[in-house]
DOROTOR-804594 format. One record per residue: residue in three letters; x, y, z of N, C-alpha, C in turn; residue number from 1. Coordinates in pm, whole numbers, plus 50000, padded with zeros to 5 digits. Example, Ala and Ser with C-alpha at 12.3 -4.5 7.8 and 13.67 -1.06 7.14 Angstrom:
// DOROTOR-804594
ALA / 51319 / 49431 / 50780 / 51230 / 49550 / 50780 / 51320 / 49670 / 50780 / 1
SER / 51285 / 49775 / 50708 / 51367 / 49894 / 50714 / 51290 / 50003 / 50787 / 2
END
This chain:
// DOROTOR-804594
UNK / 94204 / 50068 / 95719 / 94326 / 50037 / 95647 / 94432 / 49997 / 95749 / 1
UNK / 94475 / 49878 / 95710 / 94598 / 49812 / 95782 / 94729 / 49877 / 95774 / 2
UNK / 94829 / 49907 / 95867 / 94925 / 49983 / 95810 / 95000 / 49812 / 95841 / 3
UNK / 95118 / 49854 / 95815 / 95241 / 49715 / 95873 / 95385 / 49795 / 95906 / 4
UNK / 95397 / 49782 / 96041 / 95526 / 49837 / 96098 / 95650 / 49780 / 96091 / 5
UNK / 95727 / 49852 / 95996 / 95886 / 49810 / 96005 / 95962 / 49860 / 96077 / 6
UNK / 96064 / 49777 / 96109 / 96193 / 49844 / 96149 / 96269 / 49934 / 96079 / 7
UNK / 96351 / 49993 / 96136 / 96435 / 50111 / 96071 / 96526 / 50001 / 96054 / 8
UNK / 96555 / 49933 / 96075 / 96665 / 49818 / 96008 / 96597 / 49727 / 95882 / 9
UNK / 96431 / 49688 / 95913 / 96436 / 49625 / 95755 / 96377 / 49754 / 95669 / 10
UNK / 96384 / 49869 / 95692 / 96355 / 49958 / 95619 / 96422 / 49982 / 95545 / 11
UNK / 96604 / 50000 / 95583 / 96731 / 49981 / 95559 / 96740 / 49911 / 95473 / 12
UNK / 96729 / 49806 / 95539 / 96782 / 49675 / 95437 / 96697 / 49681 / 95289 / 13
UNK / 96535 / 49757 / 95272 / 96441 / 49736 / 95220 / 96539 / 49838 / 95082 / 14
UNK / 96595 / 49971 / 95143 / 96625 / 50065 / 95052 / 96732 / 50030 / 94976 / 15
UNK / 96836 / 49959 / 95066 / 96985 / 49886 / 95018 / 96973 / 49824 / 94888 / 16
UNK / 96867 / 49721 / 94894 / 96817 / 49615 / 94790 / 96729 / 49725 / 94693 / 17
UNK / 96684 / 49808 / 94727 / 96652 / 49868 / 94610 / 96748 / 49973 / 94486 / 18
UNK / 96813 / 50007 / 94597 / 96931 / 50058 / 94539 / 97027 / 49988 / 94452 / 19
UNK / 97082 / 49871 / 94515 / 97116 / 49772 / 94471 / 97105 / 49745 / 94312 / 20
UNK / 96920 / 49734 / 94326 / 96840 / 49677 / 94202 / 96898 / 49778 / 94108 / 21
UNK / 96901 / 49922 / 94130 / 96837 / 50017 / 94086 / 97053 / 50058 / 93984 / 22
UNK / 97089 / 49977 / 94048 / 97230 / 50020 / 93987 / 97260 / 49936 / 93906 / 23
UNK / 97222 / 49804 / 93943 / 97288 / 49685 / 93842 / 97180 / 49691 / 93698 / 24
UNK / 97070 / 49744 / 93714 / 96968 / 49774 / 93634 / 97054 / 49929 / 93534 / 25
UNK / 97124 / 49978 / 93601 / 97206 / 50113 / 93508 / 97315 / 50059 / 93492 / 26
UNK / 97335 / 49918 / 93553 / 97469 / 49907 / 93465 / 97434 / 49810 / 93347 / 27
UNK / 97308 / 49734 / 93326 / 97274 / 49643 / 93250 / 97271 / 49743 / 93149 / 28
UNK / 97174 / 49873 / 93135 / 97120 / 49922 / 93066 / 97247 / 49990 / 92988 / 29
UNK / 97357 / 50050 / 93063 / 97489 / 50103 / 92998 / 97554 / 49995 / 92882 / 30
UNK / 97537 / 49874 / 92912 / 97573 / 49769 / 92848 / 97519 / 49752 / 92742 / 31
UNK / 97394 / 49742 / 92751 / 97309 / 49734 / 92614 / 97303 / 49838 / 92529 / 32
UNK / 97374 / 49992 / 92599 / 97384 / 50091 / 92508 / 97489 / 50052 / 92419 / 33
UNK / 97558 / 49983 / 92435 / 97727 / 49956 / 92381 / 97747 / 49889 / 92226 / 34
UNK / 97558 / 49837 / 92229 / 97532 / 49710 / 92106 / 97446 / 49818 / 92018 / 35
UNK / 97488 / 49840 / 91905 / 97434 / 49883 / 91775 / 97368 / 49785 / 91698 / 36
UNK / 97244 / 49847 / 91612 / 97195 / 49764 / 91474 / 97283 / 49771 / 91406 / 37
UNK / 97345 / 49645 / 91317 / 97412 / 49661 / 91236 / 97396 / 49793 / 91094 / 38
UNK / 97298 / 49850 / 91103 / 97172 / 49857 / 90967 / 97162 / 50017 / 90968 / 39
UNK / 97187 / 50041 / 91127 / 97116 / 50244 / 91168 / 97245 / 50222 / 91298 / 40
UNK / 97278 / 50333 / 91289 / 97433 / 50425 / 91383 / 97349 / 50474 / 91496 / 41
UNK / 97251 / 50367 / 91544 / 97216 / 50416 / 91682 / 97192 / 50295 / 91747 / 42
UNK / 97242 / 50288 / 91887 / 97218 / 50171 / 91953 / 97090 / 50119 / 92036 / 43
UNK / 97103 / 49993 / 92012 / 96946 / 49939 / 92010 / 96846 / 49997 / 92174 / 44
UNK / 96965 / 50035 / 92241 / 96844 / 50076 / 92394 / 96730 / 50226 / 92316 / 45
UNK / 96866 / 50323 / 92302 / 96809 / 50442 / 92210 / 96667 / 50401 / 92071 / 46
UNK / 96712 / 50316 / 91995 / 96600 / 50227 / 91916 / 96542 / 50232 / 91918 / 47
UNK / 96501 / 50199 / 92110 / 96352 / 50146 / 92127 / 96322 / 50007 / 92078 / 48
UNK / 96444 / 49910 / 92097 / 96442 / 49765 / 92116 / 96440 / 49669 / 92197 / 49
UNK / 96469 / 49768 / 92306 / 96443 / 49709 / 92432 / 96292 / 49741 / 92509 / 50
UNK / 96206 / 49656 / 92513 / 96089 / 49692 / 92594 / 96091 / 49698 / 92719 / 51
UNK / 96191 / 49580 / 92816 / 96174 / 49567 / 92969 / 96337 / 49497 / 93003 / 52
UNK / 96333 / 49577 / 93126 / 96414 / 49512 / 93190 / 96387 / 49475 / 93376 / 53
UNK / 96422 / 49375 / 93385 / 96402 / 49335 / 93498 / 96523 / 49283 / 93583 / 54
UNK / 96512 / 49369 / 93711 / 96668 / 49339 / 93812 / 96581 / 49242 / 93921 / 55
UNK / 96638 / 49110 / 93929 / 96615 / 49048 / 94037 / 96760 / 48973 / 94142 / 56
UNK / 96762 / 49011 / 94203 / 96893 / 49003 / 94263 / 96971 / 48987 / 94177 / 57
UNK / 97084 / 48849 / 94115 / 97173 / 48856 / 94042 / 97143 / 48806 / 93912 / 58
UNK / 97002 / 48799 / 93893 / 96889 / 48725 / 93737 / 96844 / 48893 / 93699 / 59
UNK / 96868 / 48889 / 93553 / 96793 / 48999 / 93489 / 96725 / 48934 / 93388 / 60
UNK / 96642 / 48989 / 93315 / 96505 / 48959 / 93233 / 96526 / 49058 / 93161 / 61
UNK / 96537 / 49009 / 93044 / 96536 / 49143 / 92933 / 96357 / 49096 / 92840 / 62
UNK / 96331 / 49197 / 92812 / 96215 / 49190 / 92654 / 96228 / 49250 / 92569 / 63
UNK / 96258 / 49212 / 92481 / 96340 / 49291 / 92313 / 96290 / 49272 / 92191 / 64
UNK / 96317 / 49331 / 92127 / 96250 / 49329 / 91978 / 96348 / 49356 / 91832 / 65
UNK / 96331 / 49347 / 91732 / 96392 / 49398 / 91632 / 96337 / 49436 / 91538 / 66
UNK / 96402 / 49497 / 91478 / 96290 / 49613 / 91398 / 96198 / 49560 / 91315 / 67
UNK / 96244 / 49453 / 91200 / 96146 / 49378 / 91161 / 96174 / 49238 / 91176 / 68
UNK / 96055 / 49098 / 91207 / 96157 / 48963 / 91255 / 96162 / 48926 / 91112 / 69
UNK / 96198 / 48924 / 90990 / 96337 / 48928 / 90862 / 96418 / 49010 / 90915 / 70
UNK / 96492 / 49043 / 91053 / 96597 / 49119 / 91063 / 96740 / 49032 / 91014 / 71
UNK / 96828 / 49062 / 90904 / 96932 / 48969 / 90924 / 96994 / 48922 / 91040 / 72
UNK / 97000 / 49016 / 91189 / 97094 / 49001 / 91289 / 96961 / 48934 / 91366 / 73
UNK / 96837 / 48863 / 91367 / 96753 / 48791 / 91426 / 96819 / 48650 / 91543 / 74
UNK / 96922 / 48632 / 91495 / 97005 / 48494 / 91575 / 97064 / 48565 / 91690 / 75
UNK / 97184 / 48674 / 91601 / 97308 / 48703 / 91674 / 97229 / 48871 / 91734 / 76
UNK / 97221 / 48895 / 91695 / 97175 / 49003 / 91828 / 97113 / 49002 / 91929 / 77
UNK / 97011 / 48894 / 91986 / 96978 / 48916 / 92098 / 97067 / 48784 / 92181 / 78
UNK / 97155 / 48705 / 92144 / 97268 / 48661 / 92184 / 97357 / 48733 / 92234 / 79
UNK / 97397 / 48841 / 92158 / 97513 / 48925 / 92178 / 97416 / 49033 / 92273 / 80
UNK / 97328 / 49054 / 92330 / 97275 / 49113 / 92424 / 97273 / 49027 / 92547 / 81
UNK / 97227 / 48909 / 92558 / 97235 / 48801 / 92678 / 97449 / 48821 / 92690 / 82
UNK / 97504 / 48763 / 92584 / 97607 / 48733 / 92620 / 97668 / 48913 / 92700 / 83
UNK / 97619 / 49018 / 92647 / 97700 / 49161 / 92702 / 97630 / 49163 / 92846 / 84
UNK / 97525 / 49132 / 92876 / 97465 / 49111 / 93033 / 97550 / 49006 / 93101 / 85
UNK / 97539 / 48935 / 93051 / 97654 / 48815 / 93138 / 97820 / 48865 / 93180 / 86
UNK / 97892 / 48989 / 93120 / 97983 / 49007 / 93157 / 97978 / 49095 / 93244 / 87
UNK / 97843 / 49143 / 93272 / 97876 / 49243 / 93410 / 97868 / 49137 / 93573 / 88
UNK / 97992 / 49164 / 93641 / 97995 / 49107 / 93752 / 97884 / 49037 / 93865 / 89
UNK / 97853 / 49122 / 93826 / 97706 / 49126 / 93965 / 97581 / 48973 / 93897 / 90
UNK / 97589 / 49005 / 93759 / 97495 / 48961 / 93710 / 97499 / 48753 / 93688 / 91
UNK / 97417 / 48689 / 93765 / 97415 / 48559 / 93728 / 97380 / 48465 / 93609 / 92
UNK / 97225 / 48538 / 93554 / 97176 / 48459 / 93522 / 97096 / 48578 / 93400 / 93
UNK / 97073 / 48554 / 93263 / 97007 / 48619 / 93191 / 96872 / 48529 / 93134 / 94
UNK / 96771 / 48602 / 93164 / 96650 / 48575 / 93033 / 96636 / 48655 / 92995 / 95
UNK / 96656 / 48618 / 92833 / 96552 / 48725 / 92747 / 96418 / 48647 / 92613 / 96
UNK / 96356 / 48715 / 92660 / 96254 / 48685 / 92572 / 96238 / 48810 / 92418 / 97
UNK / 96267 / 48767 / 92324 / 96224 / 48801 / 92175 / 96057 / 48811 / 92158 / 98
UNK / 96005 / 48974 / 92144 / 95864 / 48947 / 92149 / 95876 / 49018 / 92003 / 99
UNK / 95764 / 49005 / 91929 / 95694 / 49072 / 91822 / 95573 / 49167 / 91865 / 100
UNK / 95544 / 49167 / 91965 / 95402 / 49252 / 92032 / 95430 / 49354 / 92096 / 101
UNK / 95425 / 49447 / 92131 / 95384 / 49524 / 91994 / 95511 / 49554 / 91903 / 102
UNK / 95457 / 49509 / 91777 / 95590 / 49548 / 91689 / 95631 / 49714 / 91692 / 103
UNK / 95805 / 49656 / 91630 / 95891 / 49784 / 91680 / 95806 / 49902 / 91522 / 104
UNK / 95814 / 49995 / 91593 / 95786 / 50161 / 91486 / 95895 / 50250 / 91533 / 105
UNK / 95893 / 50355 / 91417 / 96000 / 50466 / 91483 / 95963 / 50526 / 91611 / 106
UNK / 95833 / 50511 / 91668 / 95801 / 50623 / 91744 / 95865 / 50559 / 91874 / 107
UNK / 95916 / 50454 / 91894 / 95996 / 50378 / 91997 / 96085 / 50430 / 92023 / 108
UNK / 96155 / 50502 / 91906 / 96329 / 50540 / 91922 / 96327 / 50647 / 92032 / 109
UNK / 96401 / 50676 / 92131 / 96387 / 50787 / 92184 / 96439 / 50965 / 92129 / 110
UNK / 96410 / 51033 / 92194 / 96463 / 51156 / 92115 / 96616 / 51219 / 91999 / 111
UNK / 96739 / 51138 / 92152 / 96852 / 51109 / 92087 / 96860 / 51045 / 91942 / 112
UNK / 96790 / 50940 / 91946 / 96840 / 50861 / 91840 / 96743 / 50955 / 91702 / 113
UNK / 96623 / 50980 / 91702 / 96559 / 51047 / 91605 / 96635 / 51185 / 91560 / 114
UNK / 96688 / 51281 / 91658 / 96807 / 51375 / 91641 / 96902 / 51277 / 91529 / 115
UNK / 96992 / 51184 / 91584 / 97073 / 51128 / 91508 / 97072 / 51104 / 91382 / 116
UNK / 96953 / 51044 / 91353 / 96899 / 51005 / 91207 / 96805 / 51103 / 91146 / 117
UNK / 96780 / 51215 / 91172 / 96726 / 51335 / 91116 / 96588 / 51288 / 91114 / 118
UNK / 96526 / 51256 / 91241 / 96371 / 51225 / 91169 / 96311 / 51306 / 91271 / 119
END
């Protein structure tokens, strides 16, 4: 087994950028807490509408879903998710991709939100 020797400087630099990642990724995610279903009093990260997020330097990648695609908010909600990523500073560039696979179930929602809605 090959090892590969770094410097304590790009080791540095290696942790910086991860850190980095690792904040603008909690501040994306704070953001997307901020956006509710019009439909249920819990917001869509809690949901379990969000499948992925991806920090690449100043490009994030979202993968999202809605509960069913006849959702009325099918246009404007994952708009109004690109557009709430775009106002955090750091951030350049948004993709998000709208998947149906695997479709959304309750068992997505996380604990909070099932507390919330008594299930």
């Amino acid at each position: 087994m090959a090892y590969t020797n770094i410097s304590n400087e790009q080791f540095s630099r290696n942790s910086k950028y991860r850190r980095l990642t690792m904040e603008l990724k909690e501040k994306v995610i704070n953001e997307i807490k901020k956006i509710y279903d019009p439909e249920i009093p819990v917001n869509i990260y809690e949901l379990g509408l969000i499948y992925d997020i991806n920090v690449n330097q100043k490009n994030v990648s979202v993968k999202m879903t809605l509960t069913t695609p006849n959702c009325p908010v099918a246009e404007s909600l994952p708009k109004e998710v690109k557009d709430s990523i775009m106002q955090i500073d750091e951030v350049d560039k948004v993709d998000l991709d709208l998947v149906w696979d695997p479709p959304w179930d309750k068992s997505m929602m996380s604990e909070a939100a099932k507390l919330e809605l008594n299930l």
